[in-house]
C-alpha positions in Angstrom: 31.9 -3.5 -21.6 32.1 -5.8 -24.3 29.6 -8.6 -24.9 31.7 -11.1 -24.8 32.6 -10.8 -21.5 29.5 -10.5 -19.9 29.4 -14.7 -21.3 30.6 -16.3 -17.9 27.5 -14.5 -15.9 25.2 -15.5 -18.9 26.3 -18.8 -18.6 26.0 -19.1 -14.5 22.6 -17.7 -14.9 21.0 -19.9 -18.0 22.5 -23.0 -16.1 21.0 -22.1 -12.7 17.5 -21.1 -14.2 17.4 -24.2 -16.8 18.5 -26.9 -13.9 16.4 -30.0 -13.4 14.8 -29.9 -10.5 12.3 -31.7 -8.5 10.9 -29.2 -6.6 7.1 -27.4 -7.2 8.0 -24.3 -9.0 6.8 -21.4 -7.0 3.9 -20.0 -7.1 4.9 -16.2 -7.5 7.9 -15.2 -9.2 11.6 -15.6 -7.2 13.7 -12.5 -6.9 16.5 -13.9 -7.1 17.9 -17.2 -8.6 21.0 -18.7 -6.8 23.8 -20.5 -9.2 25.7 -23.7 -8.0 28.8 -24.6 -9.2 31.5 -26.9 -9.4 33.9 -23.8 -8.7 33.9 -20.0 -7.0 31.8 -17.9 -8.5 32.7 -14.1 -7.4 30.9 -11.4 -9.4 32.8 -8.0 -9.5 33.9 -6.5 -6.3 35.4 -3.3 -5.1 38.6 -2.1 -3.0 36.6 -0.7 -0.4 33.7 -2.4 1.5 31.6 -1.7 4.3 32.1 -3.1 7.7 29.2 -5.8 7.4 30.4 -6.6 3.9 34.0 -7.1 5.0 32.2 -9.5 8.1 30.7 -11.7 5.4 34.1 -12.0 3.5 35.5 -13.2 6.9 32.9 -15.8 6.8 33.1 -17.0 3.4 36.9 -17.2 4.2 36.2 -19.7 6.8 34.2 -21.8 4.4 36.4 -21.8 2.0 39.1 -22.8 4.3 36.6 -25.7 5.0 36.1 -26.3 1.7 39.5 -27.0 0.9 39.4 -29.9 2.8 36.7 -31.5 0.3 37.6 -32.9 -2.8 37.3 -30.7 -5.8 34.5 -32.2 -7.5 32.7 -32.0 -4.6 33.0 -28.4 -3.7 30.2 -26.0 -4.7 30.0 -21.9 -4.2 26.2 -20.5 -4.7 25.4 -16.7 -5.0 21.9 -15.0 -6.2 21.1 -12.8 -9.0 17.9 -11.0 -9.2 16.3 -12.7 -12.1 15.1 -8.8 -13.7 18.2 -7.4 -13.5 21.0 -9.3 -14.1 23.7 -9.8 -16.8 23.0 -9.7 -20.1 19.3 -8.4 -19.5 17.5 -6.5 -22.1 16.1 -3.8 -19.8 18.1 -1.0 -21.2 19.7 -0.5 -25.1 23.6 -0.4 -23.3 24.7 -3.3 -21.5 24.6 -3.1 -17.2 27.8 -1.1 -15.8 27.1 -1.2 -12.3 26.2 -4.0 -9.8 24.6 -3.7 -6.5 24.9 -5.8 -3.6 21.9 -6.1 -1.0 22.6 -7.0 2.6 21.3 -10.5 2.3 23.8 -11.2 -0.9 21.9 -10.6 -3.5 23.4 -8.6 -6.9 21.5 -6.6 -8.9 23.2 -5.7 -12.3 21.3 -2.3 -13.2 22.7 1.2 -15.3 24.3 3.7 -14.0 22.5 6.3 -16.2 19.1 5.1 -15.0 20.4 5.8 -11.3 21.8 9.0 -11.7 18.9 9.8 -13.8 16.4 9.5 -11.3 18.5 10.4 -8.6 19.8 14.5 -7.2 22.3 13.6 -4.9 24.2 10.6 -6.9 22.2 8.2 -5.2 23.7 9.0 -2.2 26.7 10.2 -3.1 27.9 6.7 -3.8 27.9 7.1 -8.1 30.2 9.3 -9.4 28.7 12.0 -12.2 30.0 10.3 -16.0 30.8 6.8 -16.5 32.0 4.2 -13.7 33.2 1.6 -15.6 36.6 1.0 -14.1 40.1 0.0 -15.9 39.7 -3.2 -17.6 35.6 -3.7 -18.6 34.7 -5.3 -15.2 31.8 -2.9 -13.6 31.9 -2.0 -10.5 30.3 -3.4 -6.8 28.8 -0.9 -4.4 26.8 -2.3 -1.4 23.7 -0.7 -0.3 22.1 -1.7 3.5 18.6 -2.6 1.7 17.4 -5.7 1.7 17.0 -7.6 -2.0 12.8 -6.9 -1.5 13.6 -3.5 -0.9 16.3 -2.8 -3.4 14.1 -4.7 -6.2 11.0 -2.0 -5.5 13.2 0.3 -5.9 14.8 -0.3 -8.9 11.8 -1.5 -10.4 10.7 2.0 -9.9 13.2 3.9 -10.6 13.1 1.3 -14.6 9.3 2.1 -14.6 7.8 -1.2 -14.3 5.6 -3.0 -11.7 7.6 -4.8 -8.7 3.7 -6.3 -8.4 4.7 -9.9 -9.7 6.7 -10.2 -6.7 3.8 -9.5 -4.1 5.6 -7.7 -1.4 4.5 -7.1 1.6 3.4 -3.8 2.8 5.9 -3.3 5.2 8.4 -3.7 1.9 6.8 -1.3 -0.1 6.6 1.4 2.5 10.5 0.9 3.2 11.4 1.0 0.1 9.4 4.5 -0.5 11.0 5.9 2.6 14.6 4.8 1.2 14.3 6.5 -2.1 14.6 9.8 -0.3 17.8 8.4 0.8 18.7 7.9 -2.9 17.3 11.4 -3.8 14.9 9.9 -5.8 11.7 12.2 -5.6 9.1 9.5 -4.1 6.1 11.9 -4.5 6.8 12.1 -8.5 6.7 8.4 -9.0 3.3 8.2 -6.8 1.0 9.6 -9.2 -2.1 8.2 -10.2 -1.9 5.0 -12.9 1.9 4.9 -12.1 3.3 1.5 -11.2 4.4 2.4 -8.0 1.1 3.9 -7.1 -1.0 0.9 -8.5 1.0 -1.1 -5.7 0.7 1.0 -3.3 -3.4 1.2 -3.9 -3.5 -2.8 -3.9 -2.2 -2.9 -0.8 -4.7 0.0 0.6 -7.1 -3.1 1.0 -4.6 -5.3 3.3 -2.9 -2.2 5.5 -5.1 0.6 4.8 -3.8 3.0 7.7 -0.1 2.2 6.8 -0.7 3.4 3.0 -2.8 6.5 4.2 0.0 7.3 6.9 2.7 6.8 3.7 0.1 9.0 1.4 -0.1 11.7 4.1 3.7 12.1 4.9 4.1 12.8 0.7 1.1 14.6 0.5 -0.6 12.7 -1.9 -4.4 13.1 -1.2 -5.1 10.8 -4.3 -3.8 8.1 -2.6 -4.8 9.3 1.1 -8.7 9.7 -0.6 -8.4 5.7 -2.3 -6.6 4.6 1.2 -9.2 6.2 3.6 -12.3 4.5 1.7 -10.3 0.8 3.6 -9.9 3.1 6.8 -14.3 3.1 7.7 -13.9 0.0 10.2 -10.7 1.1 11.4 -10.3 1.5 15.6 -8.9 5.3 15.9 -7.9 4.4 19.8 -5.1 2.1 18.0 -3.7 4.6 16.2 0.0 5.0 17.7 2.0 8.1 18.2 4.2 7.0 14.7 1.4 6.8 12.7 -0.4 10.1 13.7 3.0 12.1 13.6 3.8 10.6 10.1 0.4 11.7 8.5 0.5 14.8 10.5 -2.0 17.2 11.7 -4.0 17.5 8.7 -4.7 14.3 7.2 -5.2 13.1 10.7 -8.2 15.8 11.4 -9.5 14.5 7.6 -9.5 10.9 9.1 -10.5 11.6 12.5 -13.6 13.8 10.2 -13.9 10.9 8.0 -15.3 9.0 10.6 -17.5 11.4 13.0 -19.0 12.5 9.6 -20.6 9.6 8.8 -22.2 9.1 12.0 -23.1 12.2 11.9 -24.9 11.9 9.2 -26.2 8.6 10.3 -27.6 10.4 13.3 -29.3 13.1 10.9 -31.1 10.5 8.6 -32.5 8.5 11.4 -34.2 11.5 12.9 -37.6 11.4 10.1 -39.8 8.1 11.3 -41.9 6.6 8.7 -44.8 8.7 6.9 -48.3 8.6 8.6 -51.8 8.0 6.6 -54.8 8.8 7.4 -56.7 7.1 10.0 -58.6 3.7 9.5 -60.5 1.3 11.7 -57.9 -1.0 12.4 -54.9 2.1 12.5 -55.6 4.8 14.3 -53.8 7.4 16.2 -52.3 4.9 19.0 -51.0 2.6 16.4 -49.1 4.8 14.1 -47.5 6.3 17.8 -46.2 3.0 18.4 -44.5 2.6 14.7 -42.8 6.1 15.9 -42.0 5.3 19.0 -40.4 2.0 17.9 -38.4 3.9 15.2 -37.5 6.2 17.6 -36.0 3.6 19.5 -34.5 2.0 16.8 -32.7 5.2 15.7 -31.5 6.1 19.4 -29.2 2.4 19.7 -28.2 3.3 15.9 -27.2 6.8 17.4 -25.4 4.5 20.8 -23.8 2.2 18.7 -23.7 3.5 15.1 -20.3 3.0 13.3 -19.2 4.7 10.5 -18.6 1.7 8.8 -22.6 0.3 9.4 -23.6 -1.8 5.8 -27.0 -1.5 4.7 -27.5 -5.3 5.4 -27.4 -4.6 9.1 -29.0 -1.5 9.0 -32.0 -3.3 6.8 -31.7 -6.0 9.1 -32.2 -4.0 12.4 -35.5 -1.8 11.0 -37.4 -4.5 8.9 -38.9 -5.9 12.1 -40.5 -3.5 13.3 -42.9 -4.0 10.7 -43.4 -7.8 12.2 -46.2 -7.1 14.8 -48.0 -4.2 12.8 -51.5 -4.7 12.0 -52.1 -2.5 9.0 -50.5 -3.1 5.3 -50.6 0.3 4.7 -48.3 1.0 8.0 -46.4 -1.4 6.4 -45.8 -0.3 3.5 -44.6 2.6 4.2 -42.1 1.2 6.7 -41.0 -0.5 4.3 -40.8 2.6 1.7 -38.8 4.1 5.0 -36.3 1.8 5.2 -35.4 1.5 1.5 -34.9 5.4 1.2 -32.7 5.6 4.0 -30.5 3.2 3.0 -30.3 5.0 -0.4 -29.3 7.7 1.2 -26.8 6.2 3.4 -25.5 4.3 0.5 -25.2 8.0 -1.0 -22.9 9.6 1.9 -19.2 10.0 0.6 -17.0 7.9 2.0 -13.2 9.9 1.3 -11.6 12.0 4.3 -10.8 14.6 1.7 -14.2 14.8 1.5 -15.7 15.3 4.8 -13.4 17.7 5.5 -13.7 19.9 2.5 -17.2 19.6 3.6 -16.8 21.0 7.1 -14.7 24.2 5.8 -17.2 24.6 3.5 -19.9 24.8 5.7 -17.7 26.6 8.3 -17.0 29.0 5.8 -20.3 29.8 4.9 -22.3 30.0 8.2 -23.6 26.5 7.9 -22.1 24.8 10.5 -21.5 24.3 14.0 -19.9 22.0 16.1 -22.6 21.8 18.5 -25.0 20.5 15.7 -24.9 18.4 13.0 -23.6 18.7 9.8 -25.8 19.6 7.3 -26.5 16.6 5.2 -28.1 18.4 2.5 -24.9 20.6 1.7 -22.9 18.0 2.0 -25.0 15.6 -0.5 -24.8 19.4 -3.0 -20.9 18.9 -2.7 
């Protein structure tokens, strides 16, 4: 298509993004911008259009009808164009042949060549292998049933650049994934670590970590799972529904379900040593360094009730420090204190991945080590 006839959609596009207005520009980038003008503005279209497309021409025929009743100057048509791909962008060395319509109205102007590109099946079997352009320069309109939030992830993707500017919303993301095997587009190879797609993906681990590890388990991509699962330790497994566990299947859901019986496991196994004894004194004999175990013990045994596998060291600190508050002897103490301090070093220590816990468990299965009547072995585990 020649440049010069790509000037009416430049000059829609620089008039609706350079308009005066009085508004407070938004705080994260707009994904589309919508041009008003004095007259119709229709980007390409196609002979053939879907059922809910050829609903929304009804409708706009109705307004126009309307609008014929108002006088001229006063009659105004808006549409939006995504403000990364539309006409006249630099994204790609050829000019955009193709334009994509979203279901709520939005047009994308992209390259065929990226789509077919990145695509096995055509993108659906809706682009034709070779050029599209049609007789007479104009490109071509296909529709698509995504949404614009969708669509742009998708496309951002498939350009290699970050949709991140655009913070969307987990729900989004995960949609748009899912529809790329729609498109043919190979999810799993755009997923890897440091890409754009996966940099998203991770950054919204924090917000819904058990929707990202479900999405990182159906692709098997343990990279991800591992990064999601470390979100996951506070997470109620009841809550889990039957989507979620069929979508991350029955593997990554025994690493989860591991993730978290390991670490109370080895919670349990690091409470068991009470503080170190000294030798006897005046003031601390026998009967008083029984009590300092016996309150440990105590203290261990509601850890071992209650203990969570996502238990900070503040509380943990928190709960064993005063015990110390009605001994006697410094030396007793001291070495609560000494106690304390090591084990939170060492819970600080346990691993905190499902890949890892249950690499753990085979290896321990495999090798003798383990049984499901005990616990696991923490020192084995602290070797791996």
């Amino acid at each position: 298509m020649e440049p010069t006839q790509w000037n009416p959609f430049d000059q829609y596009v620089s008039k609706g993004l350079n308009a005066p207005s009085g508004e407070k520009p938004p705080e994260r980038p707009m994904l589309a911008t919508s041009v008003s003008q004095s007259r119709l503005i229709t980007p390409p279209v196609c002979s053939s259009l879907p059922s809910f497309l050829k609903r929304r021409a009804e409708q706009k025929a109705a307004r126009q009808d309307s609008n014929a009743k108002t006088p001229e100057g006063e009659r105004r048509e808006m549409i939006s164009i995504s403000v990364t791909f539309y006409p006249g962008s630099t994204l790609d060395s050829l000019p955009s042949d193709l334009v994509l319509l979203t279901s709520d109205s939005v047009f994308f102007y992209v390259h065929s060549h990226k789509l077919l590109s990145a695509s096995d099946n055509g993108f659906n079997a809706i682009l034709p292998r070779g050029s599209v352009q049609v007789p007479g320069g104009t490109p071509p309109l296909l529709a698509v049933p995504e949404d614009s939030t969708v669509l742009n992830i998708i496309l951002h993707t498939i350009y290699n650049m970050s949709a991140a500017q655009f913070s969307p919303a987990t729900q989004s993301i995960v949609a748009a994934v899912d529809a790329m095997a729609t498109y043919g587009i190979p999810a799993k190879s755009y997923i890897a670590p440091s890409t754009p797609l996966y940099l998203l993906l991770l950054a919204n681990a924090a917000i819904n970590p058990i929707e990202i590890y479900a999405l990182a388990a159906s692709l098997d991509i343990p990279e991800l799972a591992v990064d999601a699962s470390s979100h996951l330790l506070s997470y109620p497994l009841p809550s889990l529904t039957d989507e979620l566990t069929a979508k991350m299947g029955p593997i990554y859901f025994k690493r989860l379900v591991f993730l978290h019986l390991g670490r109370i496991e080895a919670l349990k196994r690091l409470l068991l040593s009470p503080p170190a004894s000294h030798p006897y004194t005046q003031i601390c004999g026998s009967a008083e360094q029984t009590a300092l175990t016996r309150a440990w013990a105590l203290a261990s045994a509601y850890f071992a009730w209650e203990a969570q596998p996502d238990l900070s060291i503040t509380a943990m600190e928190a709960a064993l420090y005063p015990l110390g508050d009605h001994l006697v002897c410094n030396e007793c103490k001291r070495l609560l204190k000494e106690r304390v301090t090591e084990l939170a070093m060492q819970w600080a220590l346990v691993k905190i991945e499902a890949k890892h816990e249950f690499v753990c468990r085979l290896v321990l299965k495999r090798e003798g080590r383990f049984d499901v009547r005990h616990d696991i072995d923490l020192e084995s585990v602290c070797e791996l």
